[in-house]
Every structure is written in structure tokens, then in C-alpha cells.
C-alpha positions as CSV (number, residue, x, y, z in Angstrom):
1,X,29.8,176.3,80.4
2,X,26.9,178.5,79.3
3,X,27.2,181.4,76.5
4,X,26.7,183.9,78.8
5,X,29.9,182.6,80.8
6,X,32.5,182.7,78.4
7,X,35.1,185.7,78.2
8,X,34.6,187.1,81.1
9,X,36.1,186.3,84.9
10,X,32.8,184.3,86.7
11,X,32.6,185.0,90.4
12,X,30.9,183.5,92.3
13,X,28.8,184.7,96.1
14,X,25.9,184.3,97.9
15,X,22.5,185.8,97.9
16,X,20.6,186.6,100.8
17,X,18.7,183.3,100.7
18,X,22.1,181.6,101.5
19,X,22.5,180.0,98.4
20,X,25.3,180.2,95.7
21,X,25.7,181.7,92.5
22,X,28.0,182.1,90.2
23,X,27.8,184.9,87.2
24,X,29.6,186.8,85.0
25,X,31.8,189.8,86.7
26,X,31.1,192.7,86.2
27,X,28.1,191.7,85.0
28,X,26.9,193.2,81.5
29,X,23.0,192.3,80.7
30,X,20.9,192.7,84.0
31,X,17.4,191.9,85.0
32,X,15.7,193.2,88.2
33,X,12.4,191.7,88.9
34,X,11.8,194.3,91.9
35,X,10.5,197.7,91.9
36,X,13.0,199.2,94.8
37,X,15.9,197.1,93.9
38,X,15.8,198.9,89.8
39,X,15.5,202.0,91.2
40,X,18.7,201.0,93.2
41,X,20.3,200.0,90.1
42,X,20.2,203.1,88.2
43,X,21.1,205.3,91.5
44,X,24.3,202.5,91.7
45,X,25.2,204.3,87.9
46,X,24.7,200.8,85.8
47,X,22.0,202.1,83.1
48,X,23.8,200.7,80.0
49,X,23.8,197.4,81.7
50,X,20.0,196.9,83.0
51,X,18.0,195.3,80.0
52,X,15.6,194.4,81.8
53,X,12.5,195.8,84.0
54,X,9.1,194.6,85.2
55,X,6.0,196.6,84.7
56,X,5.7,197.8,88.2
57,X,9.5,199.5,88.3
58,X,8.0,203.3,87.9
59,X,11.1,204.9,89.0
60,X,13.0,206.3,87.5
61,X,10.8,207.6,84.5
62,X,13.2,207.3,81.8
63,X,13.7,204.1,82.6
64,X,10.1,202.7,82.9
65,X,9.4,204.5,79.5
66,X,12.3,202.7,78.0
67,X,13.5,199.9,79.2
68,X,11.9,195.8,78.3
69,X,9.2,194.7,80.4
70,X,9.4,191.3,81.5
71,X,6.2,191.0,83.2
72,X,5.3,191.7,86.9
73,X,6.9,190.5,90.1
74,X,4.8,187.4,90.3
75,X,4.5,186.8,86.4
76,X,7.2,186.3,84.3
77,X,7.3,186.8,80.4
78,X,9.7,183.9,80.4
79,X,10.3,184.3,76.6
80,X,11.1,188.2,76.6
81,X,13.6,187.1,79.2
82,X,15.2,184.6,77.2
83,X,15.9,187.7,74.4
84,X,17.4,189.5,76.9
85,X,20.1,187.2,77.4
86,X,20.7,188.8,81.0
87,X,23.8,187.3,82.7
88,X,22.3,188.2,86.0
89,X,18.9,188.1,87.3
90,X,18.2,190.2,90.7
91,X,14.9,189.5,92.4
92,X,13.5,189.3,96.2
93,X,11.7,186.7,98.1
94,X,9.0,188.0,99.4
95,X,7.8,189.9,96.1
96,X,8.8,187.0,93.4
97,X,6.9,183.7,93.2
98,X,9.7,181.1,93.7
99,X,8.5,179.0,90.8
100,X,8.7,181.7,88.4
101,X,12.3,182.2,90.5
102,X,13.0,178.3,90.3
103,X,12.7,178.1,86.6
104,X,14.9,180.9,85.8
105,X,18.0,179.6,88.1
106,X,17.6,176.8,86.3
107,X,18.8,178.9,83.6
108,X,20.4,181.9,84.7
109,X,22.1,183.4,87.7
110,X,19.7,184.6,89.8
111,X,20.7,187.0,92.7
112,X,18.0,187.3,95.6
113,X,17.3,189.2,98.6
114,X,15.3,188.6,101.5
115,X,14.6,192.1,103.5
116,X,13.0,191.5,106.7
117,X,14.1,194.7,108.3
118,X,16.6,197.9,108.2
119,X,19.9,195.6,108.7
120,X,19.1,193.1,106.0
121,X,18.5,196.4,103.3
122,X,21.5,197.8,104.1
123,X,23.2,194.3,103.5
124,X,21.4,194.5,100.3
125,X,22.5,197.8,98.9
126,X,26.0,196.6,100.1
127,X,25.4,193.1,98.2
128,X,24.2,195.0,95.1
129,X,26.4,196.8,94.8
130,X,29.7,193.8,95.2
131,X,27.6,192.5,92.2
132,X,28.1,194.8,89.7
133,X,30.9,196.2,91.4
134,X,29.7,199.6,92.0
135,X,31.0,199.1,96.2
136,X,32.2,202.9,96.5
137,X,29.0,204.2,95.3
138,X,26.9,201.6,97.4
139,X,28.7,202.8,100.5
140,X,28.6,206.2,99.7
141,X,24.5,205.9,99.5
142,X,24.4,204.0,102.3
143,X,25.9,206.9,104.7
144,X,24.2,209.1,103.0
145,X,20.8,207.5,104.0
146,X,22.1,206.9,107.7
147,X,22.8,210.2,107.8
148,X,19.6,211.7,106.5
149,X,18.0,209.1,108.8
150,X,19.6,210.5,111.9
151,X,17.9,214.0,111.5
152,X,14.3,212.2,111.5
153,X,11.4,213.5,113.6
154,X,11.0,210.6,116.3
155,X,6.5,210.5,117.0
156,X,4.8,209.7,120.4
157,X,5.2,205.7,120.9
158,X,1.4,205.8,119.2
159,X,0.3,202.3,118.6
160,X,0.1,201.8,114.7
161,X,-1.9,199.9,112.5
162,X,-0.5,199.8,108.9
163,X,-2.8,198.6,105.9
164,X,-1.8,197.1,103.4
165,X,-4.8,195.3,101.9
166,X,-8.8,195.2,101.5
167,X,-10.6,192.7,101.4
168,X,-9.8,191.0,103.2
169,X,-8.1,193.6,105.7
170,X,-4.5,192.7,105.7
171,X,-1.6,194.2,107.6
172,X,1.9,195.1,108.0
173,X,3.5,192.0,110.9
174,X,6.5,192.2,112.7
175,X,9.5,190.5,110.3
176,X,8.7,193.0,107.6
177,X,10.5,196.3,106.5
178,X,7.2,198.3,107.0
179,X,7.7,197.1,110.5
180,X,11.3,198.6,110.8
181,X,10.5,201.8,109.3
182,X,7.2,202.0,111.6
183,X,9.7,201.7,114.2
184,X,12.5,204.6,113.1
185,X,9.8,207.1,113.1
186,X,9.3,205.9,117.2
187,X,6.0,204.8,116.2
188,X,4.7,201.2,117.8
189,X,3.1,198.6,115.6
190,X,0.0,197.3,117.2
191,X,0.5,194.0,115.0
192,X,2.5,191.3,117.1
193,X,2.2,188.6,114.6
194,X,4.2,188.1,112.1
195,X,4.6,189.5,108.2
196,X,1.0,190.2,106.9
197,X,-1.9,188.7,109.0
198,X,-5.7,188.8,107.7
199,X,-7.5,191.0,110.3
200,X,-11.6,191.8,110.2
201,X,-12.8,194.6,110.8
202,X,-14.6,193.7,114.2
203,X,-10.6,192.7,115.0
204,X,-9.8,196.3,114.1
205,X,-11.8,198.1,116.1
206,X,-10.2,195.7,118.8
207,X,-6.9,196.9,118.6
208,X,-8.2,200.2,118.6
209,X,-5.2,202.0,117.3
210,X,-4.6,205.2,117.9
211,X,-2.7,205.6,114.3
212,X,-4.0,204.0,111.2
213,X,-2.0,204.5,108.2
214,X,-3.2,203.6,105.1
215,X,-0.5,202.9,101.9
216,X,-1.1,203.6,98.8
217,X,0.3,200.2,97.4
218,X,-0.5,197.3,97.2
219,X,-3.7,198.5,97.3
220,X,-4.7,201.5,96.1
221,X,-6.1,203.8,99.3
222,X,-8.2,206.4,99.3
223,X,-10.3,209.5,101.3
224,X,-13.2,207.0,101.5
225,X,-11.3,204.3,102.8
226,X,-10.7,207.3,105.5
227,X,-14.2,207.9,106.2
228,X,-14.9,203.9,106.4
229,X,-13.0,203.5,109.2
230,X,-13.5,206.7,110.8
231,X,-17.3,205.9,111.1
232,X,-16.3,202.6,113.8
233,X,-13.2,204.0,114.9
234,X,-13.6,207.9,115.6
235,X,-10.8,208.3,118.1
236,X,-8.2,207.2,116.0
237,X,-6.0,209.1,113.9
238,X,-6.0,208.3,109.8
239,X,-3.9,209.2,107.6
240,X,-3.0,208.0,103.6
241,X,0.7,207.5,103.1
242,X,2.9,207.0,100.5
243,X,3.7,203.2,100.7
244,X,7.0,203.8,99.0
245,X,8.5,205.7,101.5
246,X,7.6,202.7,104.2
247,X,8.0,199.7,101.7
248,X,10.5,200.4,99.4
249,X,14.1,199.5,100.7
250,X,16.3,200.5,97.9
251,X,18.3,204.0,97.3
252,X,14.4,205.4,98.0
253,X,15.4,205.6,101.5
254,X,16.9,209.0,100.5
255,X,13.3,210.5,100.2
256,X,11.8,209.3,103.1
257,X,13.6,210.8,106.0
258,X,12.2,214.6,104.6
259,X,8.4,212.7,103.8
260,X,8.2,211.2,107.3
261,X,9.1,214.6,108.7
262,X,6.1,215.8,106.9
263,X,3.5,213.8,108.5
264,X,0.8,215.5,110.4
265,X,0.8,213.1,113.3
């Protein structure tokens, strides 16, 4: 049995890929390898016990000043890992490279999710927090965010084009938490493909939507992205959002009820 196994009860569950793992419970040197899910972490009260961030887990400040980087979510520092010595690795499917993901469970316990829409986040938060047996607290966040979320300002059905990428054009798909959250607001995605299809810009002015949103991550919008498209598609309505509040499906939830109430649609 492995170091990290010994003197302390191992339990073992699933992950939301359907397969097994077993780690140490409650689990006392953690890596996340995903933005939303850190954030998660620290809002689930388990500070002491996260050694481990990537580069792209901004929130919350004190942590992203502080804690190890092991890379990004595609690229890990495979060593810096290793000095961590985590006895649980947490990390998602869409935004890890299963390589990177393959040679760490051939190491270490490696907990992941797969969030396709609102359900499978909740199961998430609930399956976090089982993990590192915080379940009170995960259940009290998720009512919380239910809660919130039935107080949100339901739009016009408006069909809804959200960007993601540039060059090529890429957008948010059905089978995608954007999707869901596009959805909530009563908002229809134009997109019936699924997950992140390539468009051109001739395809764009196709769909004509009468809503373009365009996030601020992955790739980095701006006004003159705005005035690009507003030149072939005048009639439609453009606006920069905050890709967080659409993407992220962690304990960031709590924010975006009150931010999707602000939107000047």
C-alpha cells in the first residue's frame, strides 16, 4: 500500500467519470486542477488541507497569492506535484487533458467531474463535498444557490449566441454548463450542436441572433470585438459578459443570480 495510504481509514467512491477510487479519508494534502472546483474548496472550509492550485485558480485571492502552482489545467508540473504529496487529486474532464489525468492516477487518487449541465454541478458540489467530508456545508451551499436562483430575472426566449473563442469563432453547444445557465436566465441558445462547434463568421450572420454574448474567458473579449460584429450584424444585441458567472459551476453560482439580474438585455 502506498505512503500516502497508511494510518488513516481509505474509502473508497466514484467519480463522475464512473470510475473508482480509493483515497485517504478525510483527506489531508489536496490538489485541484480546476479553477471553479478551488474556489469550491475553500468556500467548503478545507484551506489547511489544499496544497495545491493551478495558475488559473484566481479566486480567492489569498489563495492564488499563496498557495503551489502546479501548472495550468492542460499542463501539469508533474514534479511540483510529486512534492506535494497530495493524497487526493480533484480535476474535470472537460478542462484537464486526460494524459496529464492518466499519468497522475497512475500515481495518485484522482477525483473527477464531468459537468454537462445544472444537475451534474450540483452532484458535484454534493460529491465534493462526501470527499473531504464537509456534506453539511455542501448542502447548505447548495440551497443556498437554489434559493438565490429562484429569485432570477427570467429574459424574452431571445435566441443566443455565446462566444467563447476567436479565431476560429467557436461557441457554447448544447451538453455544456454555459448551455444550462443560458437556459435559467429563459434565454434560447441558437447553437443545436453539441459542446463547442467551430462557426465562421458568414455562419454567424446566418443564425442571425438576436443576442450575442461575448465571455471574457477563454478568450479575452473586448469593445472592439463589439463593434466587429456589430458592423455585419446591426440588429443584434451585444453585450461582454463575465464568463465566470456562465462557466464556472462551483460555490461561484452564489454571484451569479444578482450579476445576471444586472444585464441590460
Amino acid at each position: 500500500m502506498p505512503l500516502y495510504f497508511r494510518a488513516m481509514k481509505v474509502k473508497q467512491c466514484f467519480d463522475q467519470l464512473g470510475r473508482t477510487i480509493e483515497f485517504n479519508f478525510p483527506p489531508q494534502r489536496i490538489v485541484s486542477l480546476v479553477p471553479s472546483q478551488t474556489e469550491l474548496l475553500y468556500d467548503l472550509g478545507v484551506s489547511d488541507r489544499v496544497v495545491g492550485v493551478t495558475k488559473f485558480c484566481v479566486h480567492p485571492d489569498s489563495w492564488y497569492k499563496a498557495k503551489p502552482k502546479v501548472g495550468g489545467t492542460k499542463i501539469f508540473h508533474l514534479d511540483v506535484i510529486d512534492e506535494l504529496r497530495p493524497d487526493l487529486i480533484i480535476g474535470n474532464k472537460e478542462e484537464n487533458e486526460i494524459e496529464g489525468i492518466r499519468q497522475l492516477s497512475s500515481k495518485y487518487p484522482v477525483w473527477m467531474s464531468d459537468i454537462t449541465n445544472w444537475e451534474s454541478a450540483m452532484q458535484m458540489i454534493s460529491g465534493i463535498g462526501n470527499l473531504i467530508d464537509a456534506r453539511a456545508k455542501a448542502n447548505s451551499l447548495m440551497e443556498d444557490i437554489n434559493n438565490r436562483f429562484e429569485n432570477v430575472k427570467r429574459f424574452e426566449p431571445l435566441q443566443t449566441l455565446y462566444i467563447i473563442w476567436k479565431k476560429p469563432w467557436m461557441a457554447a453547444g448544447k451538453d455544456t454548463f454555459i448551455d444550462s445557465m443560458i437556459s435559467k436566465i429563459g434565454l434560447v441558445n441558437c447553437i443545436d450542436q453539441g459542446r463547442y462547434p467551430e462557426l465562421t463568421l458568414e455562419s454567424i450572420i446566418k443564425l442571425s441572433p438576436e443576442v450575442i454574448l461575448l465571455s471574457s474567458e477563454p478568450f479575452p473579449f473586448k469593445e472592439k470585438h463589439i463593434d466587429e460584429l456589430q458592423q455585419v450584424l446591426p440588429k443584434s444585441k451585444i453585450l461582454l459578459v463575465d464568463g465566470e458567472m456562465f462557466s464556472w459551476y462551483g460555490s461561484r453560482l452564489l454571484h451569479a443570480p444578482d450579476y445576471f439580474n444586472s444585464l441590460a438585455l
